[in-house]
N, C-alpha and C positions, 0 to 999 in steps of 0.2 A: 848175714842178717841175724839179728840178735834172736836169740829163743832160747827155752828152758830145756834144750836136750841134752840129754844126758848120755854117759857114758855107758854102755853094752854091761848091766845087770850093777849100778852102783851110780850113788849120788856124786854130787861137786862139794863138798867139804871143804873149809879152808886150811892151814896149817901143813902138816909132814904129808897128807897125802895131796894136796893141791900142788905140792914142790915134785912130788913123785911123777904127780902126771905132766907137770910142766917137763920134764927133765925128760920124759917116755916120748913125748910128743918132740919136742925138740930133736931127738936121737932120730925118730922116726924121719922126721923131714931132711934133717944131716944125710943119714943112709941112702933117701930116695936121691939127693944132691949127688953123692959119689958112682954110686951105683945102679940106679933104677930101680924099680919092684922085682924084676926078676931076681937081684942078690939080695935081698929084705929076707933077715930072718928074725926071729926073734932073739936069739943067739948074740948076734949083730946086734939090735939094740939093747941087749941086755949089758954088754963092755961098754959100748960108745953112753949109755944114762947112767949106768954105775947103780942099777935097780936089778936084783935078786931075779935070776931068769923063770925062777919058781914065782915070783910075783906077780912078773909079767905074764903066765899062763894064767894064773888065778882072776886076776883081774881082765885081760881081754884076749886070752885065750888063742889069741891068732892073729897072724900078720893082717889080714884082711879089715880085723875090727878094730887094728891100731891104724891103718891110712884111712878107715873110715870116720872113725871120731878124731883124725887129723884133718880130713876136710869142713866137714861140721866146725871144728875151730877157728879154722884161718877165714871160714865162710862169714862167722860174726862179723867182721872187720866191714861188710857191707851192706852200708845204712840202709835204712829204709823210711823214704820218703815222705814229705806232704808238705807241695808248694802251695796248696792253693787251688790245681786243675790237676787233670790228668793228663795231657799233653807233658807237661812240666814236672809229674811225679814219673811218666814214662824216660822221659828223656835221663831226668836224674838218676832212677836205678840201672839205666844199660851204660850210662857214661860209670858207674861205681864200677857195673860188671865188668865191661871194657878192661879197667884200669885192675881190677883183681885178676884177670885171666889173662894180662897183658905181660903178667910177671912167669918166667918159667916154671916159681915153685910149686903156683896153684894147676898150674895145668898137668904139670908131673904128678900131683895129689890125684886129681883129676881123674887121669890117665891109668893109674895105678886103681884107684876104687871099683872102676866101670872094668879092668880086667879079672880083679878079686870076684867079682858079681859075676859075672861069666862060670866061674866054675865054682863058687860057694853060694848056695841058697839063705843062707843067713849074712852074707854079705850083700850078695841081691836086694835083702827084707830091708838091711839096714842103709842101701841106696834109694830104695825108693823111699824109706821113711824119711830120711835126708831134703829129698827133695817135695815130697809130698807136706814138708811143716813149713818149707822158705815158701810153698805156693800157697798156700795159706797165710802166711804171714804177709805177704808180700799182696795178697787178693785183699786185703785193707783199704789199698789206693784205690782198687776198681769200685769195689762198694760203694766211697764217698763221692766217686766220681758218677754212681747209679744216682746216688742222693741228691745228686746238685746236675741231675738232668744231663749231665755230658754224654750219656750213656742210655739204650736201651734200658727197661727193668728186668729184662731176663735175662742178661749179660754175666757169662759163668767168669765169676775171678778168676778160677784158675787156669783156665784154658786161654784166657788173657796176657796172665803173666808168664805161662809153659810157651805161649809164641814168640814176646819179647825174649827167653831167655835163649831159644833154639838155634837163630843163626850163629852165638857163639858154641854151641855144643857140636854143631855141625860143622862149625871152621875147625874146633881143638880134635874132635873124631873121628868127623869121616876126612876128611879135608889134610887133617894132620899139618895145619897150617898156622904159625901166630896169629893172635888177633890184633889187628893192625885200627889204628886210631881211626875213626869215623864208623865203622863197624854199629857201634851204639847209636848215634844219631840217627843211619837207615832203620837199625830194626825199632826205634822208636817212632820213627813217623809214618814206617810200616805197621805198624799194632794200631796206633791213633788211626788210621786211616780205615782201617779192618775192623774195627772195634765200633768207630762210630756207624760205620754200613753193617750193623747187626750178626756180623760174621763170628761171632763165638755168642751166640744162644744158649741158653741152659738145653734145651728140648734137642740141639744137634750133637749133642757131644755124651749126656749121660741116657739115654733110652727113655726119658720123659715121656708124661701119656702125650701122643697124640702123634710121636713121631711114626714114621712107616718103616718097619726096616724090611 
């Protein structure tokens, strides 16, 4: 999903340092191809990119914050929709999701981030802000979908799009299973289905007045 994130303490620049991070990023996902995250070092990507291993600390400091702004990358690559409805913008972003997590390399990416998070707090920060700017990005469709009546008005975007995207994070995590083609079509007509019967409220999900806890 397209967006303005940036790379862990430095802008996107074009020229010798856009080739640097092309060339880091590339290495990064080579390494995770041969080896996994477990032999990921920076060492490792510092021979395989031909980028000064003093660089690579400078600028992201840790294996963790290179397969993070390695997913955030490869993540661009999926659209983000507006057919017209929401039935039709649901379907279209899990049929893109399907097809991006259908591929080994993003799930290896994947795989690798949600371990880094586990035992780095600032790899943690920078998974959830990861997914915290695609649900926003992506709570677009639910808005115009509030706009044109398809939808309750107090329908949370993001708790919208966090359910469409769950059954693939629970087939690649806990399931440790491919995501197998039709995958996207259920959890779209599951979320349309859940969405139009009021089931993600703003007032159920963030402590809103009135709720009882």
């Amino acid at each position: 999903m397209t967006t303005a994130h940036q790379a862990p303490g430095e802008t996107r620049p074009g020229g010798r340092t856009a080739r640097t991070r092309r060339a880091v990023l590339t290495a990064v996902s080579e390494e995770l191809d041969d080896g996994g995250f477990a032999a990921l070092t920076m060492e490792r990507v510092a021979q395989r990119s031909g980028v000064h291993l003093a660089t690579l600390y400078r600028r992201w400091r840790s294996v963790d914050k290179l397969v993070c702004e390695l997913l955030t990358e490869m993540s661009n690559d999926i659209p983000l929709p507006d057919t017209g409805s929401l039935p039709g913008d649901l379907r279209a972003l899990a049929d893109a999701i399907e097809r991006f997590y259908g591929s080994a390399g993003p799930r290896r990416v994947l795989e690798a981030v949600v371990a880094a998070a586990a035992r780095d707090p600032q790899a943690a920060s920078a998974l959830r802000t990861f997914f915290d700017e695609r649900l926003t990005l992506a709570g677009a469709m639910v808005r115009r979908a509030v706009a044109r009546r398809e939808l309750p008005p107090d329908t949370d975007p993001k708790a919208v799009v966090a359910a469409l995207g769950a059954p693939f994070y629970y087939r690649i995590l806990i399931e440790r299973r491919p995501v197998e083609p039709g995958l996207g079509a259920s959890a779209a007509t599951a979320v349309w289905a859940a969405a139009r019967a009021g089931a993600y409220a703003l007032g159920e999900h963030d402590g809103a007045p009135g709720r009882e806890d």
